[in-house]
C-alpha positions in Angstrom: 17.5 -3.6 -18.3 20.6 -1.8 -18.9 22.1 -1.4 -22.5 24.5 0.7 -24.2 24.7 3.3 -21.1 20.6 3.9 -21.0 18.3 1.7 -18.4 15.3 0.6 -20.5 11.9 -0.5 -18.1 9.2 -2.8 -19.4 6.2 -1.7 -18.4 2.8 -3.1 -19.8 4.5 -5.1 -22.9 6.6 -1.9 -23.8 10.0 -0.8 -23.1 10.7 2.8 -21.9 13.9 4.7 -21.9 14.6 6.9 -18.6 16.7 9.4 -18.6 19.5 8.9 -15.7 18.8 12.4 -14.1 14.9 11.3 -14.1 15.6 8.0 -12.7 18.4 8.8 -10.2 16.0 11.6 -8.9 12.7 8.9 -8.0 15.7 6.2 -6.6 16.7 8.9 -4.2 13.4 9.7 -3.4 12.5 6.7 -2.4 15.8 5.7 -0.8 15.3 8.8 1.6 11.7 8.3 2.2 10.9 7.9 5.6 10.3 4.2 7.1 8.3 3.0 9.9 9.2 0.6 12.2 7.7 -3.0 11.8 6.6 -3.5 15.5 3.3 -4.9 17.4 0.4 -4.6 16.7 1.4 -5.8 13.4 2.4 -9.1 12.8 3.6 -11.2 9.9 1.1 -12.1 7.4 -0.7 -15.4 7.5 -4.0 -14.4 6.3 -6.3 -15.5 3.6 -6.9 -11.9 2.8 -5.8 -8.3 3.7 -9.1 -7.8 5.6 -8.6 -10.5 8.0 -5.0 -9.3 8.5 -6.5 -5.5 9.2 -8.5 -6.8 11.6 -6.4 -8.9 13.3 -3.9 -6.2 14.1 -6.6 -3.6 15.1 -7.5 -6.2 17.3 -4.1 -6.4 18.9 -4.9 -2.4 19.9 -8.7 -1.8 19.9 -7.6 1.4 21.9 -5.5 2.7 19.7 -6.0 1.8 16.1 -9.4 1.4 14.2 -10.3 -0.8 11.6 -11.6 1.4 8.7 -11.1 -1.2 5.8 -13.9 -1.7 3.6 -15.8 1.5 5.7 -16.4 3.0 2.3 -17.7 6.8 2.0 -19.9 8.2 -0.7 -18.5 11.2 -1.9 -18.5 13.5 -5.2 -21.1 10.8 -6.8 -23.6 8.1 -6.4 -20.9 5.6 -7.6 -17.9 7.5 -6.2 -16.8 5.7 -2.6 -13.6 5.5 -1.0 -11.6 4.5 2.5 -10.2 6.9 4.3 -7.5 4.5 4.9 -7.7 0.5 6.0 -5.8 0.8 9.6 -6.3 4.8 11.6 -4.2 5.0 14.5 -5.0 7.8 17.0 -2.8 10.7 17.9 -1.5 10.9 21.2 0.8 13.1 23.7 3.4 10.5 22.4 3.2 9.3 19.2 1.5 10.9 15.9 -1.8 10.2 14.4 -1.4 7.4 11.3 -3.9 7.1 8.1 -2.5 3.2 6.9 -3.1 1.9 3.5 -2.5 -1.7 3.3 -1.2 -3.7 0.0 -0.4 -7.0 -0.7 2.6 -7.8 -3.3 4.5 -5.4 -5.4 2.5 -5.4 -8.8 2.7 -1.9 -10.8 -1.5 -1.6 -10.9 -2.3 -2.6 -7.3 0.6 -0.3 -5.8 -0.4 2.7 -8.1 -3.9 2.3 -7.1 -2.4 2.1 -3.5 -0.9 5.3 -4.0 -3.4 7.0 -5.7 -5.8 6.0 -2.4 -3.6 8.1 -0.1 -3.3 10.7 -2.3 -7.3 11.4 -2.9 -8.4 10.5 1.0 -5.5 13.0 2.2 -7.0 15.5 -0.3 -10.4 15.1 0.8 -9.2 15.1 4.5 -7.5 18.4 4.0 -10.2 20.6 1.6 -13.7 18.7 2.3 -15.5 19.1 5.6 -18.0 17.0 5.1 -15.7 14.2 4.2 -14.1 14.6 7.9 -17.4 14.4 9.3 -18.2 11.3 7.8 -14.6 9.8 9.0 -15.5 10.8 12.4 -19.0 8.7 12.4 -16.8 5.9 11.5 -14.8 6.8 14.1 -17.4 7.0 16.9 -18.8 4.1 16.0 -15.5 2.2 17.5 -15.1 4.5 20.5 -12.6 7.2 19.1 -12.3 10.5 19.5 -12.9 12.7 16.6 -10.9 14.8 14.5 -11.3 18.2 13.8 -13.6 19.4 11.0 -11.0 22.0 10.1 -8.6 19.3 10.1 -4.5 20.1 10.0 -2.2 17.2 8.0 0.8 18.3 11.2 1.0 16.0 13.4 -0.2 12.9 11.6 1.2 10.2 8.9 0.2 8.7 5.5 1.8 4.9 6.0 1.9 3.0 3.0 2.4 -0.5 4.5 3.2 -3.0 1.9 3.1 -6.9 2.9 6.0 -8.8 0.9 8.6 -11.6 1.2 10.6 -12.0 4.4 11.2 -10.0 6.7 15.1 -9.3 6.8 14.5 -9.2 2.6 14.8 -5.2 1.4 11.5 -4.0 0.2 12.2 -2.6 -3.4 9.5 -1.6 -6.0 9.2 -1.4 -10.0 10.4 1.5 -11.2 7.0 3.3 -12.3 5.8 2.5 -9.1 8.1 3.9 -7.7 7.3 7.2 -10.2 3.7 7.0 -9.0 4.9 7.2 -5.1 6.6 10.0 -5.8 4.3 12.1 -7.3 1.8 11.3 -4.8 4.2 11.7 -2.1 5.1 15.0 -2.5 1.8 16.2 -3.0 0.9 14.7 0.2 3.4 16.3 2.2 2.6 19.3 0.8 -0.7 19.1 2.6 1.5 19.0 5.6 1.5 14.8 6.2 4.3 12.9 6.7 4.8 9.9 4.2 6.2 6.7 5.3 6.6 3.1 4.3 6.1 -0.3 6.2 7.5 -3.3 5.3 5.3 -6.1 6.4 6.9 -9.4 6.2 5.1 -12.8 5.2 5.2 -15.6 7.8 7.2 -18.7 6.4 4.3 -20.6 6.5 2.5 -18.8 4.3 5.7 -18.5 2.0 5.6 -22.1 1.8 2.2 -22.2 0.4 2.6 -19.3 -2.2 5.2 -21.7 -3.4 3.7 -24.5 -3.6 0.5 -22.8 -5.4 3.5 -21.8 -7.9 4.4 -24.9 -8.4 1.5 -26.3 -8.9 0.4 -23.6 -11.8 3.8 -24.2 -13.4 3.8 -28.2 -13.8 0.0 -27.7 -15.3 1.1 -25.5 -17.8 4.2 -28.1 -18.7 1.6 -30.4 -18.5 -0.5 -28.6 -21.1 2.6 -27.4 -23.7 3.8 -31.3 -23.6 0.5 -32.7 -24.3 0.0 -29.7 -27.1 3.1 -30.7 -28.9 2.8 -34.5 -28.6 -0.8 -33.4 -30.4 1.0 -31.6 -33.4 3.5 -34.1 -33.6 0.6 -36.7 -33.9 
């Protein structure tokens, strides 16, 4: 919201103030960040889960891209696991090696946990040996190549591929997500990564049925607030 020459943000039931320097800083940040392409072997989403969609476009390129979603590794803790990323694509003579973290919808949480999950398994891939060597018995497992223990960010990509609305539509994010991407960003490319974003369209098909789901939540709940006030007024 704009008012009286200051843009407020609600975030988590509270309004923030941000300072135009501040804000005009992360907006040009994100408006120069890098994009990649939408092109085969992803497709438009129609999937009943991001998994199946993983899989379906490592499918679409078993020689080139690996399906790492879900291939959790245990590291600094008993309880402490994380993915290297859900889609790796390989490096090559001609193209650049891609660690792909996939997101659904454009909620603050899920995007800054998004973020966050580059951030850490870039870390990790950068200062921690023994985290690389456990990528790479992931990656043997599907026939790939592996990647050096010692292992140099040049050359390869941190995608952050969000799936959201159509496909000509302009991806845009909250504001303190925005903040978060950012700061994990540039710490990433520090490393010596590139950071880039995908926009992955939803088919119509399964637009239609997120609306219809909608509209079914929002005549229950009229539903509910008539029938509560016909009650009182009883």
């Amino acid at each position: 919201m704009f008012f009286g020459g200051i843009t407020y943000i609600l975030h988590a039931g509270s309004w923030f103030s941000v300072e135009a320097s501040f804000q005009a800083s992360v907006e040009k940040y994100f408006t120069e960040m890098q994009r990649k392409e939408f092109s085969a072997p992803f497709l438009e989403y129609d999937h009943i889960g991001e998994g199946k969609y993983n899989e379906d476009v490592c499918a679409g390129a078993i020689d080139t891209h690996a399906m790492l979603d879900r291939k959790l590794i245990q590291f600094g803790g008993s309880y402490d696991k994380i993915e290297v990323c859900d889609i790796y694509r390989k490096q090559a003579d001609d193209f650049r090696g891609e660690f792909i973290h996939v997101k659904r919808g454009r909620g603050s949480s899920s995007l800054s946990h998004l973020f966050a999950q580059g951030l850490v398994a870039s870390t990790l891939l950068v200062r921690e040996r023994a985290f690389v060597k456990d990528v790479n018995k992931q990656l043997a497992k599907q026939g790939f190549s592996h990647l050096p223990e010692v292992f140099e960010a040049k050359g390869y990509d941190v995608v952050y591929a969000i799936i959201d609305g159509e496909h000509d539509s302009q991806l845009d994010l909250p504001f303190f997500s925005k903040v978060t991407l950012q700061n994990c960003g540039k710490t990433i490319t520090s490393y010596g990564f590139t950071v880039r974003l995908l926009h992955i369209p939803e088919s119509a098909a399964h637009r239609a049925k997120k609306a219809a789901k909608i509209a079914v939540k929002t005549n229950k709940k009229s539903a509910k607030a008539s029938k509560g006030r016909k009650t009182k007024a009883s």
